[in-house]
C-alpha positions as CSV (number, residue, x, y, z in Angstrom):
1,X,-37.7,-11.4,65.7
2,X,-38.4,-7.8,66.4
3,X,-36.3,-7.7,69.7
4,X,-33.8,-9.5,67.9
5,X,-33.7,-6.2,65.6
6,X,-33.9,-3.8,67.9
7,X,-30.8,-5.5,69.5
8,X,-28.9,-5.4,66.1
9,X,-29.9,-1.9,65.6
10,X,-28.7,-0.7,69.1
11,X,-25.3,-2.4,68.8
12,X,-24.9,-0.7,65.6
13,X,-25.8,2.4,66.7
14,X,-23.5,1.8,70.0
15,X,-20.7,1.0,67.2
16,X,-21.6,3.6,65.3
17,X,-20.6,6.7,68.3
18,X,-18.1,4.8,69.7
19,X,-16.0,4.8,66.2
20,X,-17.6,8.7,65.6
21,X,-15.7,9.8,69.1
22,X,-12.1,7.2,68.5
23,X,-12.3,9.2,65.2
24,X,-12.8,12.6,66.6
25,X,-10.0,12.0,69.2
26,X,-7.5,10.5,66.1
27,X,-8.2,14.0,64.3
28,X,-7.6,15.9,67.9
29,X,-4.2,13.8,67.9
30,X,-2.7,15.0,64.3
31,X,-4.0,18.8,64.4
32,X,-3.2,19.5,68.0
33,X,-1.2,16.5,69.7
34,X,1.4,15.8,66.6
35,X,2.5,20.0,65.6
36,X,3.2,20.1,69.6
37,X,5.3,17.6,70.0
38,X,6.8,17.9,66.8
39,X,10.7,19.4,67.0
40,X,11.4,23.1,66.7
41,X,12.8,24.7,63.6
42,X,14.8,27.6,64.0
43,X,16.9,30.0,62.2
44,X,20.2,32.0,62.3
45,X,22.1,33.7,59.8
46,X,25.3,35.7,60.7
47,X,27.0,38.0,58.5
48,X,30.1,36.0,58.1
49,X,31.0,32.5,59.2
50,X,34.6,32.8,58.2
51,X,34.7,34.9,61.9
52,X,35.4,31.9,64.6
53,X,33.6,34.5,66.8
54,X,30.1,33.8,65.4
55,X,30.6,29.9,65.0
56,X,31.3,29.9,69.1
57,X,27.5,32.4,69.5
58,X,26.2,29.7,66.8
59,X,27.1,27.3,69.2
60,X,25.9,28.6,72.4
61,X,22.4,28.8,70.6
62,X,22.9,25.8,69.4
63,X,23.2,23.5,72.4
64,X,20.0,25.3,74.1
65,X,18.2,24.5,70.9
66,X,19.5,20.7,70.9
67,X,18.7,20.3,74.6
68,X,15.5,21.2,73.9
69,X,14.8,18.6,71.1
70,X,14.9,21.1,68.4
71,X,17.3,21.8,65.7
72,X,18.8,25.0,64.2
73,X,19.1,25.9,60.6
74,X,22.4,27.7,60.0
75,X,23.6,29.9,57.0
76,X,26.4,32.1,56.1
77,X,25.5,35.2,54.0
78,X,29.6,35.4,53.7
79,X,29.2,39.6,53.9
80,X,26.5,40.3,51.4
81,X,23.0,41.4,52.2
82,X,21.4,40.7,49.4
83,X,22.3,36.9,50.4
84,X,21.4,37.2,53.5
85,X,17.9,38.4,53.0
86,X,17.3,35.7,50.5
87,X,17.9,33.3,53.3
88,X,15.6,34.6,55.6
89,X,12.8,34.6,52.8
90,X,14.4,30.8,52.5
91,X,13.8,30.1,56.5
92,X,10.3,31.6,56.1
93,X,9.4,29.2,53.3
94,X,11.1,26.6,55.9
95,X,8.6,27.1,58.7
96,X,11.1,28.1,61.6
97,X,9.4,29.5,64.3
98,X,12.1,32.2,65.2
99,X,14.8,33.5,63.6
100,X,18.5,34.3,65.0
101,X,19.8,37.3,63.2
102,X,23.3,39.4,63.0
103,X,23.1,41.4,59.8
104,X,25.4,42.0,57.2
105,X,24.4,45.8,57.0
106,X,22.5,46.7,59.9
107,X,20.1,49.6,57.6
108,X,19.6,47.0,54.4
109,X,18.2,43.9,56.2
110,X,14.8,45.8,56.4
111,X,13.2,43.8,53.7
112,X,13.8,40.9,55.5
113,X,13.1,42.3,58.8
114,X,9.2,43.2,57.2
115,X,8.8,40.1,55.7
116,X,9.5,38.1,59.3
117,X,6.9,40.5,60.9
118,X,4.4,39.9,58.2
119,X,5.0,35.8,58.7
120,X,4.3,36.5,62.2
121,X,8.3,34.9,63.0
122,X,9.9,36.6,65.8
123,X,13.5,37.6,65.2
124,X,16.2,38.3,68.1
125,X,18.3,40.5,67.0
126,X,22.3,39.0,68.2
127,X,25.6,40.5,68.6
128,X,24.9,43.3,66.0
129,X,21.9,45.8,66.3
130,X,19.5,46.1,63.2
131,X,18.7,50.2,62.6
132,X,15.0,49.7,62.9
133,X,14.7,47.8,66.3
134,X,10.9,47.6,66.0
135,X,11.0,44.8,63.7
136,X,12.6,42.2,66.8
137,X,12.1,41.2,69.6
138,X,15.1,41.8,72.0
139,X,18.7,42.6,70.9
140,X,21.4,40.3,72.7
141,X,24.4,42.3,72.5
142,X,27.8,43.0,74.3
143,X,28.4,46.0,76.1
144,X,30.0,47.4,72.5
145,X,30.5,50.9,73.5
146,X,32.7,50.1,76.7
147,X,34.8,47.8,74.7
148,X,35.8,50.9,72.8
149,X,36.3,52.9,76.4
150,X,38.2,50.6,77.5
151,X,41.1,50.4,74.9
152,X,41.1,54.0,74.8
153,X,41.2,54.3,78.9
154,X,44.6,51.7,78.5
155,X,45.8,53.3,75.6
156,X,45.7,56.9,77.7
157,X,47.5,55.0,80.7
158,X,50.1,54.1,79.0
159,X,51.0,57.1,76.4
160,X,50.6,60.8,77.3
161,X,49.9,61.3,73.5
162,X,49.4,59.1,70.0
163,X,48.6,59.5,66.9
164,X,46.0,57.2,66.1
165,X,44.6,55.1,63.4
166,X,41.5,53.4,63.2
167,X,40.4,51.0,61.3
168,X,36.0,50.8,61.3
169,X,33.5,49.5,59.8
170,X,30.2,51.7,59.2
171,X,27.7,49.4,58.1
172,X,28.5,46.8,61.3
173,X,26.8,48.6,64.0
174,X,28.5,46.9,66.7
175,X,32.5,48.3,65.5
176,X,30.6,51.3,65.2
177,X,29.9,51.9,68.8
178,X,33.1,50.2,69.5
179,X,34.7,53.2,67.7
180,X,32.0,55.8,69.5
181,X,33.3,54.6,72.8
182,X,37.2,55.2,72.1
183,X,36.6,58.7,70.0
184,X,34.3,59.7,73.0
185,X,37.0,58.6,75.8
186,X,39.2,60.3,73.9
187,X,37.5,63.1,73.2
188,X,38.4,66.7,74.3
189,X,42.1,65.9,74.7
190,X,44.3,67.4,72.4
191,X,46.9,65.0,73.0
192,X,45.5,62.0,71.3
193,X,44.9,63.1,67.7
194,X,42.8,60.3,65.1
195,X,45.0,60.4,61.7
196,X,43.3,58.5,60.0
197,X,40.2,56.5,60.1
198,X,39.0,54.0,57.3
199,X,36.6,51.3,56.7
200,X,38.4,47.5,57.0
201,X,35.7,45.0,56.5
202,X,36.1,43.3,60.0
203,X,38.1,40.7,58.4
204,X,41.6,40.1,58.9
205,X,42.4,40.0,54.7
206,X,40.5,43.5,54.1
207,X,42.1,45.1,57.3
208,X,45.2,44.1,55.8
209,X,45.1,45.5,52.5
210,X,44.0,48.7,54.2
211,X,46.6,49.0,56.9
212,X,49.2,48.5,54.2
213,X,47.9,51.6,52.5
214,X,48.0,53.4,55.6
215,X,51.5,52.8,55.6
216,X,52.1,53.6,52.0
217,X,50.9,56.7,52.4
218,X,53.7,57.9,54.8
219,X,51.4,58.9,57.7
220,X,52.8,58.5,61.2
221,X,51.0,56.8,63.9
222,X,51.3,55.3,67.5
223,X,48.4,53.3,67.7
224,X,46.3,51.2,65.6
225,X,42.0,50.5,66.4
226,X,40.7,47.8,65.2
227,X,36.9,47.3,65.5
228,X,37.2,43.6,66.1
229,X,40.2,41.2,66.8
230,X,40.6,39.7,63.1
231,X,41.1,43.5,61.7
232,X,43.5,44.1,64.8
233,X,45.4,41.3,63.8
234,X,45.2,42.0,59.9
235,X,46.8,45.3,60.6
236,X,49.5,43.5,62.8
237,X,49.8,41.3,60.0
238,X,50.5,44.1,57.4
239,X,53.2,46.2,60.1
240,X,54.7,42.9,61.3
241,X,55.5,42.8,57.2
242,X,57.3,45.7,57.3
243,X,59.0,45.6,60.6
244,X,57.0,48.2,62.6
245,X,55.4,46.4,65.3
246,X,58.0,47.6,68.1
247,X,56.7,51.3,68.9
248,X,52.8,50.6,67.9
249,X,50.0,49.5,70.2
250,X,47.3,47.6,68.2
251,X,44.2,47.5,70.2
252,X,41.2,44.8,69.3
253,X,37.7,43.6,70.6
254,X,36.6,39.9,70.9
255,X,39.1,38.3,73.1
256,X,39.5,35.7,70.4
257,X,42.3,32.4,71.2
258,X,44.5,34.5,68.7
259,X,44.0,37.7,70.0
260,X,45.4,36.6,73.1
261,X,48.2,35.0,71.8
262,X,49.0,38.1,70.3
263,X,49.0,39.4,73.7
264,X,50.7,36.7,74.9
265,X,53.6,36.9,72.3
266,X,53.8,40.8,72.5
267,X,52.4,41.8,69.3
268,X,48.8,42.9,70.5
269,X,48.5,45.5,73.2
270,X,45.0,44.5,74.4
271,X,41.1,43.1,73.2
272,X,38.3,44.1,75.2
273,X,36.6,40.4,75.4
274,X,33.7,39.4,74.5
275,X,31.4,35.7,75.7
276,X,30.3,34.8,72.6
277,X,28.9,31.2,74.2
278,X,26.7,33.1,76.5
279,X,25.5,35.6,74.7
280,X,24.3,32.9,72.4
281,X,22.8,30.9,75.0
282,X,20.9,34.0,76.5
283,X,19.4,34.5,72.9
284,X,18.3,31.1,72.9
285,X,16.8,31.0,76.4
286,X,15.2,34.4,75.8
287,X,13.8,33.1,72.6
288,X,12.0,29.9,73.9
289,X,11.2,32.1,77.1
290,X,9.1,34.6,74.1
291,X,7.3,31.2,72.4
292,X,6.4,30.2,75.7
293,X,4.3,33.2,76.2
294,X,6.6,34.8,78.5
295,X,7.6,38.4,78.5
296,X,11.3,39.4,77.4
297,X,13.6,42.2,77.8
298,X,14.5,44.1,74.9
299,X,17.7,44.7,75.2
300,X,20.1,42.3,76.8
301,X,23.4,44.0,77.5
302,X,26.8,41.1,78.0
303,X,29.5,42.9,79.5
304,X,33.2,43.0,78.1
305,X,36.4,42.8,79.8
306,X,39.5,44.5,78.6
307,X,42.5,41.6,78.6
308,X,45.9,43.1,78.3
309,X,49.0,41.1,79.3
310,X,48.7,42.1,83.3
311,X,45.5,39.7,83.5
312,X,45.9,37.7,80.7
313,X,46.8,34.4,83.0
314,X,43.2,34.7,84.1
315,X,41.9,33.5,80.4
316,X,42.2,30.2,78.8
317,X,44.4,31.6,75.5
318,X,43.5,28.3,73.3
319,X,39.6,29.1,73.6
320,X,36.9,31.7,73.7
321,X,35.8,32.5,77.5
């Protein structure tokens, strides 16, 4: 009778760590096993979506992100700040582990930028630089001040002087140094004289309304810079109204399908293009490269080509290159 017991009592015991250990391993499983293999949730917010331009970069990130069994969280802040910021206080609430950002105004997404560091979610910074880099981790940007050299270098080729308007945008950092790079080429040459520079939203309805003012107000002009194709082709818009477009180079920077139909048809002198596709793949591939413990650059320069109609046969005109 007693070795009967001492049997029962080993084989309960034996039970008894066997089932302690399957149940350590189960609890191993869902608090290290299941958050590892569990899908990737990232972010991006760009400051407009009604620019093709950023739903091709969205893209590129995209299909890095899908071919790694993740999924991206999209939204469109459709030019205000204070939207945009409230969704990136949205994504942190979501639990992405990175966020994509182009910001609406590159000195007013701070607040956001703070509250991503304090959540301990990276940001890389795409397209458009923030003003206070500390707060990403690499900017992914094209070669924005050579755009504007460019367009200025085949403006001065083909005119030995113009009176030029351009049409900026301040708070976008990226027209901004599009606009540097053309004052700077410029620059020193009394010849080629800016009459007038203004603001145009970097949409083609806002660049527009402001190159028809232009025209209202009687100045005189050769040449029109726009700091992206859609406000190159909103002020083509506004002269091809009035029937000035045969004596006036219009200058853009993208290298959009319609920008080089423009170019193509006549109407657009040149766009400094841009590859939005890869620069959003490089921002996706630098940003699994950072979660993965690897070290990243900080800032990721794409180059720009200037297309005028003497290459133009070398692009695909229906798509973005």
């Amino acid at each position: 009778m007693k070795r009967l017991n001492r049997r029962l009592l080993l084989i309960v015991a034996i039970i008894s760590v066997t089932l302690i250990i399957l149940l350590g391993y189960i609890e191993l499983f869902y608090q290290v096993k299941a958050p590892t293999d569990a899908p990737r949730k990232f972010g991006a917010t760009y400051m407009t979506m009604n620019n093709p331009y950023f739903e091709i970069l969205n893209g590129g990130i995209n299909e890095v992100v899908e071919a790694n069994g993740d999924y991206l969280i999209t939204r469109d802040p459709a030019q205000d700040q204070e939207k945009q910021n409230s969704q990136i206080y949205e994504m942190i609430e979501e639990g992405v582990e990175a966020i994509f950002l182009n910001p609406v105004d590159w000195k007013k997404v701070k607040p956001a930028l703070i509250a991503c560091k304090e959540a301990n979610i990276p940001v890389f910074n795409v397209d458009t630089m923030v003003y206070d880099k500390e707060y990403v981790v690499s900017i992914i940007a094209s070669d924005n001040y050579n755009a504007g050299v460019q367009c200025a270098t085949d403006m001065m080729s083909k005119l030995d002087s113009a009176d030029i308007v351009i049409l900026d945008q301040p708070i976008i950092n990226s027209i901004t140094q599009r606009i540097q790079g053309f004052i700077d080429t410029i620059k020193g040459n009394p010849n080629y004289r800016v009459v007038v520079q203004q603001p145009a939203g970097g949409e083609l309805e806002i660049a527009m309304d402001v190159m028809e003012s232009i025209i209202e107000s009687g100045v005189s002009f050769d040449v029109v810079m726009g700091g992206n194709d859609p406000t190159a082709l909103g002020a083509l818009a506004a002269l091809e109204a009035r029937h000035m477009t045969g004596n006036i180079l219009i200058y853009g920077v993208d290298g959009s399908p319609d920008g080089k139909m423009m170019i193509k048809e006549g109407y657009l002198e040149g766009t400094s293009a841009q590859y939005p596709r890869e620069m959003g793949k490089i921002a996706a591939e630098v940003a699994y490269a950072y979660l993965n413990g690897e070290q990243v650059d900080r800032n990721i320069v794409v180059p720009v080509t200037l297309i005028t109609k003497d290459n133009l046969d070398n692009f695909a005109i229906d798509e973005w290159q």
